[in-house]
N, C-alpha and C positions, 0 to 999 in steps of 0.2 A: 504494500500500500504506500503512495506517493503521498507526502506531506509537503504542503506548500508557505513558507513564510515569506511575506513581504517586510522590508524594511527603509527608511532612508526619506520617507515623507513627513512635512512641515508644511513652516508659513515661512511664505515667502518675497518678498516685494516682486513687481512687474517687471521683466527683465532679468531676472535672476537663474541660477540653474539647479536642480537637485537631481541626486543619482539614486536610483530607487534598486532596490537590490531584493532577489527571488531567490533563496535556498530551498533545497528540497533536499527531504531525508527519506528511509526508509526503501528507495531504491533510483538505482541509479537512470539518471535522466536525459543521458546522451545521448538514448535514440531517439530523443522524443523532439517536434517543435512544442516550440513555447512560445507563448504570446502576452503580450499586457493588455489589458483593455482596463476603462475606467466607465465610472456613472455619476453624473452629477445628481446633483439635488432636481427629484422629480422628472428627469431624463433616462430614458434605454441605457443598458451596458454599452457601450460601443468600442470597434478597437482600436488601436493604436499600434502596434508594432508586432510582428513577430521574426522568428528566426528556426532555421532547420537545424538540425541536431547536428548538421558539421558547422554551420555557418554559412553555409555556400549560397542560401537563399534567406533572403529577410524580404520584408515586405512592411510597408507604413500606410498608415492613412494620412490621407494628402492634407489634414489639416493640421498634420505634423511632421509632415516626414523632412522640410529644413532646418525643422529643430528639436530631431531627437535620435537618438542613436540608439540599437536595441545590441548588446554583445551577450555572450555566455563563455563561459568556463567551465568547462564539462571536468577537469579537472576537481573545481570544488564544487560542483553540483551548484551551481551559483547564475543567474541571468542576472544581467545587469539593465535597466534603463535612464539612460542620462539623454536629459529634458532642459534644454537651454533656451534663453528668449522666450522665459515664462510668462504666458498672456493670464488675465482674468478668470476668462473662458477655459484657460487648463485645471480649476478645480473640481478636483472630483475625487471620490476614493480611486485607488488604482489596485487592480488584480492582476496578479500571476495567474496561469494558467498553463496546462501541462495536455496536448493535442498529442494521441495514441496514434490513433487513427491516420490509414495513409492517403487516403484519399478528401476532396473534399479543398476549399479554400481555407487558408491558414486566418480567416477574416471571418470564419463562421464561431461564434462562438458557442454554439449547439455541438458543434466537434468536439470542443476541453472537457474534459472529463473529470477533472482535480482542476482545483481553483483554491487559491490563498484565502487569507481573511480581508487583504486588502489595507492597505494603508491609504491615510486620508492625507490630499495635497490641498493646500489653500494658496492662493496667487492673489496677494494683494493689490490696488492701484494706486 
């Protein structure tokens, strides 16, 4: 069974950046993609970033994809997502998530099957 923690979210002034960080215990996670998504207050899940189990594929949503970087270390069982040119509009809790499954868009979130608790980002103005 895959455990998911998120960690690395705050408050933040507009402009700013934070590095949100996914471990997972309990088994190892390098074959897997993985993805972030987040939810605001009274809005859908929606995603944001993922990545394939070697790296060789990632993939962003375009209302982020100039300012955010999705990496992993399959070493420490570890995603990283660093989020720079923090708007407003980027608060939300943010989720990890852990995609088994080999088919299917890495953008569906109906595919993650393990999901973190979620860490909550606030983007000041």
């Amino acid at each position: 069974q895959v455990q998911l923690v998120e960690s690395g979210g705050g408050l933040v002034q507009a402009g700013g950046s934070l590095r949100l960080s996914c471990a997972a215990s309990g088994r190892i996670l390098s074959r897997y993609t993985m993805g972030w998504f987040r939810q605001a207050p009274g809005k859908e899940r929606e995603f944001v970033a993922a990545i394939s189990w070697s790296g060789g594929s990632i993939d962003y949503a375009d209302s982020v994809k100039s300012r955010v970087t999705i990496s992993r270390d399959n070493a420490k069982n570890t995603v990283y997502l660093q989020m720079n040119s923090l708007k407003p509009e980027d608060t939300a809790v943010y989720y990890c998530a852990c995609k088994r499954v080999l088919y299917g868009s890495s953008g569906e979130s109906r595919l993650y099957d393990t999901w973190g608790q979620g860490t909550q980002v606030t983007v000041s103005s």
